[in-house]
C-alpha positions in Angstrom: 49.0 112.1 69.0 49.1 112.9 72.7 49.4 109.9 75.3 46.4 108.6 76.6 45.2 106.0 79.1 43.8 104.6 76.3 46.6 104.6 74.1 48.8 103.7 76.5 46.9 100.5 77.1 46.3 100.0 73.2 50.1 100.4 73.0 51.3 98.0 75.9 48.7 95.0 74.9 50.2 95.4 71.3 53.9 95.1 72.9 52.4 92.0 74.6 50.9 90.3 71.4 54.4 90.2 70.0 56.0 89.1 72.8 53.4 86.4 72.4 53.9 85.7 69.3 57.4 85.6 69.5 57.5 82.9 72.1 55.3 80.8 70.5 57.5 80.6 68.0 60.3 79.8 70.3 58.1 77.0 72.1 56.9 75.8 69.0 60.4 75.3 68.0 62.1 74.2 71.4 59.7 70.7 71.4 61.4 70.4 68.0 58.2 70.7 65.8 60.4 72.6 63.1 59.2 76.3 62.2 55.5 76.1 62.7 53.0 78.0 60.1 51.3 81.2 61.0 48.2 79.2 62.0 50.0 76.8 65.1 52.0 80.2 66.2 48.3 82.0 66.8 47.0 79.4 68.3 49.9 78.7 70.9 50.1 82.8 71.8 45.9 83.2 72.0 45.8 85.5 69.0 44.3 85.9 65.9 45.9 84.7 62.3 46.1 88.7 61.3 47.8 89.6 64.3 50.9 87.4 63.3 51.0 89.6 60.2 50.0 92.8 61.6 52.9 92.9 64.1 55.9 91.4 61.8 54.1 91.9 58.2 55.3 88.4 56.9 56.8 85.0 58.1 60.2 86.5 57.4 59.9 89.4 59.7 58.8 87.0 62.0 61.9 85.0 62.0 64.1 87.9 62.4 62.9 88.9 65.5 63.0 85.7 66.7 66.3 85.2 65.5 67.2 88.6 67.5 65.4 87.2 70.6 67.4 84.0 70.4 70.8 85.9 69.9 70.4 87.6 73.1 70.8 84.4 74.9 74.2 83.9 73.8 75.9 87.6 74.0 77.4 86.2 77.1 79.8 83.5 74.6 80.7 86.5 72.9 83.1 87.8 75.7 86.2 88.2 75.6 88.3 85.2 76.1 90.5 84.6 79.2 93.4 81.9 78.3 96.8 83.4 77.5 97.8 81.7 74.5 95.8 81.4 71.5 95.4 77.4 71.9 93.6 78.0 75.2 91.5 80.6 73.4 90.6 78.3 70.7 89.8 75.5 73.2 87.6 78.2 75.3 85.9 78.9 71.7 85.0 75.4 71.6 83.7 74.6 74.7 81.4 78.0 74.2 80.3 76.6 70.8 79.4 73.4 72.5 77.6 75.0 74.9 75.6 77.5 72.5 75.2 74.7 69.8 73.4 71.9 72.8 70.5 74.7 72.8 70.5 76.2 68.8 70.3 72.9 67.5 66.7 72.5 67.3 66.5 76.1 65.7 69.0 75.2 63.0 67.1 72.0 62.4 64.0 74.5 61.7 65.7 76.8 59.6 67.6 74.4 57.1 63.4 73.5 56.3 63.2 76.9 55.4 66.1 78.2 53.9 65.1 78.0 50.2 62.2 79.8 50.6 63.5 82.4 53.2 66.6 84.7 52.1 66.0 86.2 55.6 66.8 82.7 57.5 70.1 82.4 54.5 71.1 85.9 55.5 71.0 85.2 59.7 72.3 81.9 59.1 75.3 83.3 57.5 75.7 85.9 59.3 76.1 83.2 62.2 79.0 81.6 60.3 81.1 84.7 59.8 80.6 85.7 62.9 81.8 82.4 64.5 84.5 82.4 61.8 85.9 86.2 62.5 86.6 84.4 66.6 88.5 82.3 65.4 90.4 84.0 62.8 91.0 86.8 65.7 92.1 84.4 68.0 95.1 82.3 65.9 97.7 84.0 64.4 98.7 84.8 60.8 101.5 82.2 60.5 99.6 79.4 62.0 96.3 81.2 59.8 98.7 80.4 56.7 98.1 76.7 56.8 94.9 77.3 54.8 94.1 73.0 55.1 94.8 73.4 58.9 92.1 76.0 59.3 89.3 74.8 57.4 89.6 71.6 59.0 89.5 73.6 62.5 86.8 75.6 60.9 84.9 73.0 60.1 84.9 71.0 63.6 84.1 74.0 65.4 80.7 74.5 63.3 77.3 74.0 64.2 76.9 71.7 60.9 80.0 69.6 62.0 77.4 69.5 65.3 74.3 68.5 63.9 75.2 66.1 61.8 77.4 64.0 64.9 73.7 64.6 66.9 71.5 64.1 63.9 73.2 61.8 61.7 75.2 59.5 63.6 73.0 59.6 67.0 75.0 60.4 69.2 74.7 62.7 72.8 75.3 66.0 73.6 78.5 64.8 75.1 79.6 62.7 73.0 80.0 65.1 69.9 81.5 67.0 72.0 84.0 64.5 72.9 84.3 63.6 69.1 85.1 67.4 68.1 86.9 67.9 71.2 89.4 65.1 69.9 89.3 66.6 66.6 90.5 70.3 67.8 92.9 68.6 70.0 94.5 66.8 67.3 94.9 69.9 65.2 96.2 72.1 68.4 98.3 69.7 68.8 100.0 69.7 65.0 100.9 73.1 65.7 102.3 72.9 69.1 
């Protein structure tokens, strides 16, 4: 079908819709009001109900490009690291994670209310995990990697659940998890000095 003014516009107000949508989402979300229903998402991006569906065909879709959209804020933590030794790279892995995890917080929050019904949100969510995982496995070396108990338990402090539950469980502040897994890490760098 050849380009038109008219199908040009048709086509740039549909980009727009999504974009909509997909920020509501993120909105929605950010003031910590979980994952809202289709309903809440139209209303906050000035759309209809079937234009939620017609642009991502079901909630799931939905997610993923949100999901996609969120990622892209954090491609930057994905650098390479800078410190020479692989203590300073976990350390810098850390302090990234702490960073990244202050802002996804409210998004995992959302998600674990989903997960059952959402193999989508399971898959992304893992995904996350492996990734985060492969950093660290890249940055430690195979003899230190042998201590199987020493790396789960550095595994596990440098998660996002480890995270949330120091923010959600026991209350406290961004920089005071930090502090606790920061002490944590340390301890286990330092067993391997």
């Amino acid at each position: 079908m050849p380009q038109t003014p008219e199908n040009d516009g048709r086509r740039l107000r549909s980009v727009a819709s999504r974009d909509r949508i997909i920020n509501a989402v993120i909105a929605l979300v950010d003031e910590d009001q979980g994952i809202p229903g289709a309903e809440a998402i139209a209303a906050r991006a000035k759309v209809g109900l079937r234009s939620v569906f017609r642009h991502f065909g079901d909630m799931d879709g939905l997610y993923v490009a949100v999901i996609d959209r969120i990622g892209g804020r954090y491609v930057h933590l994905t650098r390479p690291y800078v410190a020479a030794d692989w203590q300073g790279q976990v350390r810098e892995a850390m302090e990234r994670r702490m960073e990244m995890f202050a802002s996804v917080l409210p998004y995992r929050r959302a998600a674990d209310m989903h997960r059952q019904r959402s193999p989508l949100l399971n898959h992304g969510l893992d995904a996350l995990n492996q990734m985060l995982r492969a950093r660290i496995d890249g940055a430690v070396p195979a003899e230190v990697k042998a201590d199987r108990l020493w790396l789960e338990q550095l595994d596990l402090w440098l998660s996002l659940e480890a995270y949330g539950r120091l923010r959600d469980r026991q209350h406290l502040s961004h920089p005071d998890a930090a502090a606790v897994i920061a002490a944590a890490v340390n301890a286990l760098l330092a067993a391997k000095a």
